[in-house]
Backbone as ProteinMPNN parsed JSONL, in Angstrom:
{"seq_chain_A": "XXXXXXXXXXXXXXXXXXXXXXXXXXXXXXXXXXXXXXXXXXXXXXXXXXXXXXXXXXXXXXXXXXXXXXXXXXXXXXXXXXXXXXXXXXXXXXXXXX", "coords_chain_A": {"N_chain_A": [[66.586, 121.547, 92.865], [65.732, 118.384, 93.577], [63.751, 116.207, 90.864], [60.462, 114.599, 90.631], [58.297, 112.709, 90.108], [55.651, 111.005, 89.871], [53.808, 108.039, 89.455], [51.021, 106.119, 87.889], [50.414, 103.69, 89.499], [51.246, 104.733, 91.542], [53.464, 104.726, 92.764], [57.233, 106.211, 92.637], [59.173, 108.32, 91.785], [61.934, 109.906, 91.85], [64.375, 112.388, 90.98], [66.686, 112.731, 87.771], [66.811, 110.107, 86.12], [65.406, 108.68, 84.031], [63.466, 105.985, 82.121], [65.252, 103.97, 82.357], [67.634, 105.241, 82.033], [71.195, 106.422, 82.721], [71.607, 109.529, 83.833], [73.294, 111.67, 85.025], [76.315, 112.18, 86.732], [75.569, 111.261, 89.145], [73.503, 109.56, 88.894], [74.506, 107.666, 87.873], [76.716, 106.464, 89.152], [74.747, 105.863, 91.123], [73.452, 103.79, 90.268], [76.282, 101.885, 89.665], [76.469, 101.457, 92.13], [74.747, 99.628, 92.899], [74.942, 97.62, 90.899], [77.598, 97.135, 92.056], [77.738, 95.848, 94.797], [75.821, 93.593, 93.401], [77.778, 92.402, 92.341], [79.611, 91.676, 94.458], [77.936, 89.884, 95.658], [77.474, 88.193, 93.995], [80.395, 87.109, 93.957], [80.272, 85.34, 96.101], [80.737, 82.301, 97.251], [78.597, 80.683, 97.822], [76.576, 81.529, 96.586], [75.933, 80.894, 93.64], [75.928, 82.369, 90.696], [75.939, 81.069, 88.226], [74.996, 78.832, 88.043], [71.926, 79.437, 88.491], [70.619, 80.227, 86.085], [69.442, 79.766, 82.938], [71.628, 78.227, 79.922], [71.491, 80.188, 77.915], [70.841, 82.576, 78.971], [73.003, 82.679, 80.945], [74.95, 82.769, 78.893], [74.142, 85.422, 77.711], [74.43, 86.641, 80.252], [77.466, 86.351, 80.59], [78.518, 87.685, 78.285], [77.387, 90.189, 78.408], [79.068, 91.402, 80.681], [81.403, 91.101, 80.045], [81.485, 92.424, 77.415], [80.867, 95.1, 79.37], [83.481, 95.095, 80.706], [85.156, 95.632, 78.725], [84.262, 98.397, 77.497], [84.337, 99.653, 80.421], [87.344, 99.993, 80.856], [87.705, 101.626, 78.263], [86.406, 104.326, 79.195], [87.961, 105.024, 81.045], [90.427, 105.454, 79.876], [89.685, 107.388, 79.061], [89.718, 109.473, 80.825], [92.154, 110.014, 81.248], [95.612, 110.635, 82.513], [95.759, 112.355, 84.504], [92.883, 111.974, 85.352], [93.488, 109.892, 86.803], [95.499, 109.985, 88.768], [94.418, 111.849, 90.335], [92.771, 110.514, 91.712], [94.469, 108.909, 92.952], [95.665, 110.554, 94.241], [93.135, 111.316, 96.193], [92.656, 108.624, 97.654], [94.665, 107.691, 98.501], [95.005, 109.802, 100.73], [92.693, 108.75, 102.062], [93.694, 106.562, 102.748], [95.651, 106.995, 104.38], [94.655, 108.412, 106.679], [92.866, 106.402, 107.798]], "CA_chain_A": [[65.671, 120.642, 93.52], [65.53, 117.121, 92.196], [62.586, 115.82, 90.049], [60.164, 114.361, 91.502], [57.266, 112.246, 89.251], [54.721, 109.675, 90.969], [52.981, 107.26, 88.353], [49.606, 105.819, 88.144], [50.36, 103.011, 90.058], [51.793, 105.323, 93.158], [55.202, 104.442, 92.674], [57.321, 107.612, 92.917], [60.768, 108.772, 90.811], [63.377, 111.036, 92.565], [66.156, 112.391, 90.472], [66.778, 112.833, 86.282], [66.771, 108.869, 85.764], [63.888, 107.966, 83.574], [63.553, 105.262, 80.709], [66.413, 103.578, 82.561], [68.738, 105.72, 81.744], [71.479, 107.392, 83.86], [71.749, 110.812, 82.457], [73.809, 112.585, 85.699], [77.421, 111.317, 87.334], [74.852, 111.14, 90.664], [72.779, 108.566, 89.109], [75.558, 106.326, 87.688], [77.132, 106.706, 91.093], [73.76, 105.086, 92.303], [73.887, 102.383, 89.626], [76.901, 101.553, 89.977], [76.776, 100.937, 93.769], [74.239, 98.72, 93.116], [75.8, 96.823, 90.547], [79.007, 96.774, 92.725], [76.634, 95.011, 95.512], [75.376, 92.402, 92.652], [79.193, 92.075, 92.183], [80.035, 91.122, 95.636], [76.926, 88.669, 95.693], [78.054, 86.798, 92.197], [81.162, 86.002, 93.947], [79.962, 84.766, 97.079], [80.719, 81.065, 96.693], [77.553, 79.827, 98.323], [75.798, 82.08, 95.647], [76.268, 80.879, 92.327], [75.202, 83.043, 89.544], [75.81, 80.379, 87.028], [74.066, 78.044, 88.267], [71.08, 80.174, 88.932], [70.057, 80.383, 85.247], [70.043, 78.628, 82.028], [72.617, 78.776, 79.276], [71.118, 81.382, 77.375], [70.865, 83.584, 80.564], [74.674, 82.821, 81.177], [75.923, 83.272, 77.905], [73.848, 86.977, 77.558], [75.423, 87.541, 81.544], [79.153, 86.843, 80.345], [78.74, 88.132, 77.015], [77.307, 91.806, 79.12], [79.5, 91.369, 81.698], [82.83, 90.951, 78.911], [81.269, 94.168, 76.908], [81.241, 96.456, 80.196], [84.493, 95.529, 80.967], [85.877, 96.46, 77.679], [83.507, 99.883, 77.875], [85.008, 101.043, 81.07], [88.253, 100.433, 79.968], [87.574, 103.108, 77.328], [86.184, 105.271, 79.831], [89.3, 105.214, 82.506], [91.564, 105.979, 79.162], [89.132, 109.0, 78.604], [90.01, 110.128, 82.114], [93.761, 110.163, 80.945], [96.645, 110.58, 83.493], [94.747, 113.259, 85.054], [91.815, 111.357, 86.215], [94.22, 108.459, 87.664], [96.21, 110.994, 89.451], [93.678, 112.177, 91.233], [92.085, 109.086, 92.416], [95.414, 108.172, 93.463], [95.928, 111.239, 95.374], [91.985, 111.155, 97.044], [92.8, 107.374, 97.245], [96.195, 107.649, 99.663], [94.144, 110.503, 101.69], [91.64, 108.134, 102.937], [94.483, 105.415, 103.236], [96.373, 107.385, 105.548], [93.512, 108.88, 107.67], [92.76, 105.188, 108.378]], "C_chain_A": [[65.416, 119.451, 92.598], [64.1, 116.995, 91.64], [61.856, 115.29, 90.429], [58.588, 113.652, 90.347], [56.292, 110.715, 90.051], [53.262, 109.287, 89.053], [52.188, 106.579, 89.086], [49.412, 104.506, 89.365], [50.903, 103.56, 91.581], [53.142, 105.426, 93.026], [55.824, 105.952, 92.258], [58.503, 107.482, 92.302], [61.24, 110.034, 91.032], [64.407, 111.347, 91.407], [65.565, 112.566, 88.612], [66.308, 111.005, 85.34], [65.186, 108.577, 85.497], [64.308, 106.985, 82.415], [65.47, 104.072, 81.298], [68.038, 104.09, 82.316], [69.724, 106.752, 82.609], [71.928, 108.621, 82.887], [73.011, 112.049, 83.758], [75.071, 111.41, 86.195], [76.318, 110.706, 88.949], [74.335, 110.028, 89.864], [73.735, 107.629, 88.562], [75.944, 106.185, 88.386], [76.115, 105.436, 91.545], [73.852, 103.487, 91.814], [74.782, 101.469, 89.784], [77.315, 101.068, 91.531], [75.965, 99.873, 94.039], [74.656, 97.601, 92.019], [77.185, 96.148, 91.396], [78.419, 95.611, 93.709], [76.573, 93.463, 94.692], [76.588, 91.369, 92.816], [79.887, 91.008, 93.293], [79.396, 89.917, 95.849], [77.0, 87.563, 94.946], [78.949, 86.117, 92.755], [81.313, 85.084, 95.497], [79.461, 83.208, 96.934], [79.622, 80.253, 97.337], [76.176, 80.351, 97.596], [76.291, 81.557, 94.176], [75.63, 80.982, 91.234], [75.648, 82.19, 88.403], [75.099, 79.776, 87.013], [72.589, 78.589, 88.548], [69.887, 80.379, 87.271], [70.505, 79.284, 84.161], [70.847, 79.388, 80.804], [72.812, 79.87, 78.433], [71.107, 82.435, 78.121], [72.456, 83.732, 80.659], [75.325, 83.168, 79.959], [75.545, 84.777, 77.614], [74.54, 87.534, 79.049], [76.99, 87.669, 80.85], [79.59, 87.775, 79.317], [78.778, 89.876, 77.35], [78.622, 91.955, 79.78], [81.46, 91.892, 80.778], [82.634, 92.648, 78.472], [81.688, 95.847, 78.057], [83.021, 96.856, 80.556], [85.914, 96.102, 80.029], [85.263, 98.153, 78.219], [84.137, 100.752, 79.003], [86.216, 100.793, 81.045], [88.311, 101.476, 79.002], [87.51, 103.995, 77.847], [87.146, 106.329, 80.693], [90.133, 105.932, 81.239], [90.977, 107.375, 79.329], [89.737, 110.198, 79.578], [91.235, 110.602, 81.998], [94.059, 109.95, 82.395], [96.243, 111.596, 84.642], [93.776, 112.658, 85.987], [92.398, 110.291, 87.622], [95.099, 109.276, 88.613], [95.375, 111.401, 90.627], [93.183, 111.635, 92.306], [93.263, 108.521, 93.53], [95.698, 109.026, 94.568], [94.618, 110.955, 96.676], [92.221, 109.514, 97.681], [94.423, 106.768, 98.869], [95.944, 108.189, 100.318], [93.84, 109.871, 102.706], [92.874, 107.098, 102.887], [94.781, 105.811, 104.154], [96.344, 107.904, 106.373], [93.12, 107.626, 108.455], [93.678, 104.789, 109.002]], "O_chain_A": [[65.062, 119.413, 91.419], [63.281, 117.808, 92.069], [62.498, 114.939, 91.419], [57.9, 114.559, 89.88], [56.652, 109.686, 90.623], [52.518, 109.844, 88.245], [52.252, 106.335, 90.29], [48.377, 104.409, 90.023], [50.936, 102.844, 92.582], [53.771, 106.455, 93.274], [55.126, 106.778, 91.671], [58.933, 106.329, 92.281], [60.933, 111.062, 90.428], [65.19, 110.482, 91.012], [64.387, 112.534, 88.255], [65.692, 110.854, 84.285], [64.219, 108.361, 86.227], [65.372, 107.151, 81.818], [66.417, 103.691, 80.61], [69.134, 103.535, 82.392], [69.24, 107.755, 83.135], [72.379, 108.676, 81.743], [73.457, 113.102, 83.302], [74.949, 110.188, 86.114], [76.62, 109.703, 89.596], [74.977, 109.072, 90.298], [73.568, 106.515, 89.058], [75.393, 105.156, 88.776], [76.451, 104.391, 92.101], [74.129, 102.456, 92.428], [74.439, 100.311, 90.021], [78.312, 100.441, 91.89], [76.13, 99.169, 95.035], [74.662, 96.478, 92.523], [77.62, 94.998, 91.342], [78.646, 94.446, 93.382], [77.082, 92.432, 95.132], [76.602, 90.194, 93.18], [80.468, 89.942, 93.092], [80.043, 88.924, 96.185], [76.706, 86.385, 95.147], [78.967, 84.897, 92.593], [82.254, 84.372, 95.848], [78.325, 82.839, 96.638], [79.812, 79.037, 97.359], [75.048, 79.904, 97.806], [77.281, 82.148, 93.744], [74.916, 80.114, 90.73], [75.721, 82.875, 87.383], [74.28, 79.828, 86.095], [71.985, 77.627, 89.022], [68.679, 80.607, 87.335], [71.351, 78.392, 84.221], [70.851, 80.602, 80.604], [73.882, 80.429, 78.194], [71.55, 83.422, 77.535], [73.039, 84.798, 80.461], [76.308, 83.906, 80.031], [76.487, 85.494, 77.274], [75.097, 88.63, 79.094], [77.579, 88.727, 80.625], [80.609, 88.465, 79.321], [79.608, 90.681, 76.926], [79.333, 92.815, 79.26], [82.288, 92.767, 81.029], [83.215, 93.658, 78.871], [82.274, 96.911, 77.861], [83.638, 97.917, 80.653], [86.994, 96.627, 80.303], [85.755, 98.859, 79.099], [84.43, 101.945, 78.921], [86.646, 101.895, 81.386], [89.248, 102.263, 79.145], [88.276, 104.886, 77.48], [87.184, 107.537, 80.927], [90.564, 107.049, 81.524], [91.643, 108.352, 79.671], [90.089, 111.344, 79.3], [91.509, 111.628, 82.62], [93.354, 109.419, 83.253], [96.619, 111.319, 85.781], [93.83, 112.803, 87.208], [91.998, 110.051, 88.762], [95.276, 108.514, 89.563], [95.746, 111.239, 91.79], [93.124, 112.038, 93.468], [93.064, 107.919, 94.585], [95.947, 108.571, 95.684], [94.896, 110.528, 97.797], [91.439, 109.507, 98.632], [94.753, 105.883, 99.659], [96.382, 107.681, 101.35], [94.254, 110.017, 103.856], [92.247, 106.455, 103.728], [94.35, 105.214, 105.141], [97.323, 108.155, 107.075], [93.031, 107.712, 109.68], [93.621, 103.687, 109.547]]}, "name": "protein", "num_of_chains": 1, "seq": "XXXXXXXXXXXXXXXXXXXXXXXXXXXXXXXXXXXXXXXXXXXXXXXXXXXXXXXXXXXXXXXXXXXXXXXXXXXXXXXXXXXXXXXXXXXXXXXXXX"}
């Protein structure tokens, strides 16, 4: 049964994720879907997340933005040939159900 914590202000917290931190594949899952979202929105050319802040703002976004994509690079290796295999099989599944 998930966790379940309600702070002073009412506001309520479902799940392991406290202190910002994702601590389960379920809550990076969640993160990540909302990052992916952000993702889609950044490159929506009538949105422009550069223009949106000032240069200090943009140089700490690219500078994050550079770091993660080293980081999950590391991650995918971790997965080895194994992980990519898989994906590829679950991955051609749903291709060819569609």
């Amino acid at each position: 049964m998930p966790e379940i914590e309600i702070f002073e202000d009412k506001s309520v917290l479902v799940g392991k994720r406290r202190k910002g931190r994702d601590e389960s594949i379920e809550d990076a899952m969640k993160t990540m879907e909302r990052f992916s979202d952000w993702l889609i929105l950044a490159q929506d050319g009538s949105h422009n997340i550069w223009l949106q802040s000032d240069a200090l703002n943009n140089a700490m976004l690219y500078g994050m933005l550079t770091h993660m994509r080293d980081e999950i690079d590391k991650v995918l290796e971790l997965g080895g040939a194994e992980a990519r295999e898989t994906y590829q099989f679950f991955a051609g599944t749903v291709n060819a159900a569609q």
